[in-house]
C-alpha positions in Angstrom: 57.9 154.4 152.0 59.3 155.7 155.0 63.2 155.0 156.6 62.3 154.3 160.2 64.9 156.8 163.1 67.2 153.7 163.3 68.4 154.2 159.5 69.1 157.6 159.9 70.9 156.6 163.0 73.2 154.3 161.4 73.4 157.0 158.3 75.0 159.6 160.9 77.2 157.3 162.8 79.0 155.7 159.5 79.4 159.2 158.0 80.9 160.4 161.3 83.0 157.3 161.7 84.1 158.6 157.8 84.6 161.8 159.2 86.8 161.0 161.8 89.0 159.1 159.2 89.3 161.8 157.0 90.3 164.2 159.4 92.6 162.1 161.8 96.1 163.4 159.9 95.3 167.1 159.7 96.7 169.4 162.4 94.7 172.7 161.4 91.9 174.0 158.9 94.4 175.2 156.5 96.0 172.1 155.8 92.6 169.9 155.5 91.2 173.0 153.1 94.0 172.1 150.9 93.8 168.4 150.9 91.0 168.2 148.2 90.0 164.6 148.4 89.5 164.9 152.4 88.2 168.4 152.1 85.1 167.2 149.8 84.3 164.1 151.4 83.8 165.7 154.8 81.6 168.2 153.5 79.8 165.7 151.8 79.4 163.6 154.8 78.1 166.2 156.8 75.8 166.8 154.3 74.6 163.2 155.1 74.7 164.1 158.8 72.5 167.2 158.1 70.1 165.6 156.2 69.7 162.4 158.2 69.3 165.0 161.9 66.5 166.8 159.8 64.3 163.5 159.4 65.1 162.6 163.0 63.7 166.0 164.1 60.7 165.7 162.0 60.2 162.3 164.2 60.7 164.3 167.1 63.9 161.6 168.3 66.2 164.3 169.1 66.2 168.0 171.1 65.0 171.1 168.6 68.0 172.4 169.1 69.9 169.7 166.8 68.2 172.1 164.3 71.5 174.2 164.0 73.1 170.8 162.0 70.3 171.2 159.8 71.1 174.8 159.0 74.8 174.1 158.9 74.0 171.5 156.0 72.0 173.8 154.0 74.6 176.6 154.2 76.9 173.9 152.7 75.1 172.7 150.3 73.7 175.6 148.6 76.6 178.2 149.4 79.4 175.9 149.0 82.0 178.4 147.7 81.5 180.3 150.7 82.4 177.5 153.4 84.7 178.2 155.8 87.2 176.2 156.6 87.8 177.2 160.4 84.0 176.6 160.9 84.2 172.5 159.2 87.4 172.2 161.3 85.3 173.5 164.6 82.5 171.6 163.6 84.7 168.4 163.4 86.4 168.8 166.4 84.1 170.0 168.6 81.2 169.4 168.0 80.3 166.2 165.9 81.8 163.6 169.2 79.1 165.1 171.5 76.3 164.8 168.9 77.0 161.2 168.4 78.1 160.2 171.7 73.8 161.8 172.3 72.7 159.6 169.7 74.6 156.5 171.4 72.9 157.2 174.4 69.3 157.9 172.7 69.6 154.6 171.4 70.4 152.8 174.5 68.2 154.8 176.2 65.1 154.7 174.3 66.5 150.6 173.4 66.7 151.4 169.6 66.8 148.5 167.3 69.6 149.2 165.2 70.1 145.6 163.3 68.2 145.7 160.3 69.6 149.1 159.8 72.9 147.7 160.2 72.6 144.9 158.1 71.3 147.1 155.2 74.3 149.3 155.6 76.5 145.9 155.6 75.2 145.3 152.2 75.1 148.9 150.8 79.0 149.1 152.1 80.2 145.4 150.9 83.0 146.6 149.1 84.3 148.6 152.1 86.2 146.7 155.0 86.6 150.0 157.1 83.2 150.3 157.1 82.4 146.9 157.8 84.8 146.8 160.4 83.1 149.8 162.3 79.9 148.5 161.6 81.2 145.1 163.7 81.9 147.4 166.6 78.8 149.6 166.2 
């Protein structure tokens, strides 16, 4: 069976909204690198992003050249020891809060159901308030 675009949707706006927590404390590339917890749960998460931008491009949702997030995912994932640090960090903090801030207004302006999506992800994530929380404000 088939996710429908709005899962996918929800799937890159939770793991940016992780993202963003992740990062928040870190001043440079260095300093996140080093912070191995945060360091592997970003990449991880934009693994997620990656993934979940492929499947909307395969549904034709979003501009071909969203295809660069797919590439960036598959350099992560199967050349992991070679990441670069100053390339996650510009990724983060340049380029993910245009992408989504797109996607927001995709789904208002294409009038995207998002609820069932949301309410899945509400279950999935019961055991996480933040979550919750920014699924309340999504």
């Amino acid at each position: 069976m088939s996710r429908s675009s709005a899962f996918y949707l929800v799937d890159i706006f939770i793991a940016a909204d992780k993202i963003k927590r992740y990062t928040q404390s870190f001043s440079d590339a260095k300093s996140f690198l080093y912070s191995e917890i945060e360091w592997d749960a970003t990449v991880r998460e934009l693994e997620i992003i990656g993934e979940a931008t492929k499947h909307l491009l395969q549904d034709e949702m979003i501009d071909p050249r969203h295809r660069i997030i797919v590439d960036f995912r598959n350099h992560i994932v199967h050349a992991y020891f070679g990441i670069d640090e100053q390339i996650v960090w510009e990724v983060v903090h340049q380029f993910l809060d245009p992408f989504i801030a797109e996607l927001h207004l995709l789904v208002a302006e294409q009038g995207i159901d998002l609820s069932k999506a949301i309410d899945r992800a509400r279950d999935d994530y019961h055991y996480s308030g933040k979550i919750l929380e920014f699924l309340n404000t999504l």
